[in-house]
C-alpha positions as CSV (number, residue, x, y, z in Angstrom):
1,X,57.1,31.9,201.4
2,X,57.8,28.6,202.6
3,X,61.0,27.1,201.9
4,X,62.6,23.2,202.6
5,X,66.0,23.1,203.8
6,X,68.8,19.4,205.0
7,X,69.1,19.9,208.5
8,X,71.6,17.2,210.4
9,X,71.4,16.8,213.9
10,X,74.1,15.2,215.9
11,X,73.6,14.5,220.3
12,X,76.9,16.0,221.2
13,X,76.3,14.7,225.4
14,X,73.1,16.2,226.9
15,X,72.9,18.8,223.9
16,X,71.9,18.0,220.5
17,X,73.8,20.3,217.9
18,X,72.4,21.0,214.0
19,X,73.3,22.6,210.9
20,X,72.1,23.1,207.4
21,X,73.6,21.5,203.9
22,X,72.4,24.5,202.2
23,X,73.4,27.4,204.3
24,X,76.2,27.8,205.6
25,X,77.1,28.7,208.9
26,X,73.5,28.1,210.1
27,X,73.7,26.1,212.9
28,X,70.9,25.2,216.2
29,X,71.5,24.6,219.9
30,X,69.3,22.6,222.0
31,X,68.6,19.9,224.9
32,X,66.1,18.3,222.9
33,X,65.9,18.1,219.2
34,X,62.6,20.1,219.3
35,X,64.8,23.0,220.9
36,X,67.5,22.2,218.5
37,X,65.2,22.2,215.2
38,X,63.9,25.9,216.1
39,X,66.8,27.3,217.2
40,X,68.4,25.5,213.3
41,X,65.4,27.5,211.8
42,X,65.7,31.0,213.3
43,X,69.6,30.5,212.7
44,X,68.4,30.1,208.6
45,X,65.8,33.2,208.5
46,X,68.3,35.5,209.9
47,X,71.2,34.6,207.9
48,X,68.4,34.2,204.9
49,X,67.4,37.6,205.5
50,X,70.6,39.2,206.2
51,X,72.1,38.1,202.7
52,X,69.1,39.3,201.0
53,X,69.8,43.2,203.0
54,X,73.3,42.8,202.3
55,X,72.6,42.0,198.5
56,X,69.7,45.0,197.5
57,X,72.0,47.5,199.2
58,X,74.8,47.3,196.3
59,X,72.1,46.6,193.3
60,X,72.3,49.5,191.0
61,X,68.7,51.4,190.4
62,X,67.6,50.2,186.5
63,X,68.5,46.5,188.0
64,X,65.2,44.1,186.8
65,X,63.9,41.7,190.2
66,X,61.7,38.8,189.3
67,X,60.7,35.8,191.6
68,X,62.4,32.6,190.4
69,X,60.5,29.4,190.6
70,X,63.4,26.2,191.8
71,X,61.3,22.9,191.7
């Protein structure tokens, strides 16, 4: 599943810092913006993931899941 996420980037001296509109606290690290934008992205598919433990853990057992379609 592929998914399209804002990412801002700002050069904060020799390191360039990002974070997400969408999710927060997802944030990237890098000296170039290349490093920046992966480190943005594996920052968004662990807090993506974690959320989605976090949530099945308290879902009672007759709950229904269906996929939801945005766009």
């Amino acid at each position: 599943m592929k998914n399209e996420f804002s990412a801002i980037f700002e050069r904060d001296g020799e390191w360039f810092i990002g974070y997400c509109l969408e999710v927060p606290g997802a944030n990237g690290l890098g000296k170039t913006i290349e490093e920046c934008r992966e480190s943005l992205a594996e920052s968004i598919a662990l807090i993506l993931k974690d959320r989605r433990e976090d949530t099945r853990k308290g879902l009672p057992k007759n709950a229904i899941r269906e996929t939801v379609l945005v766009g």
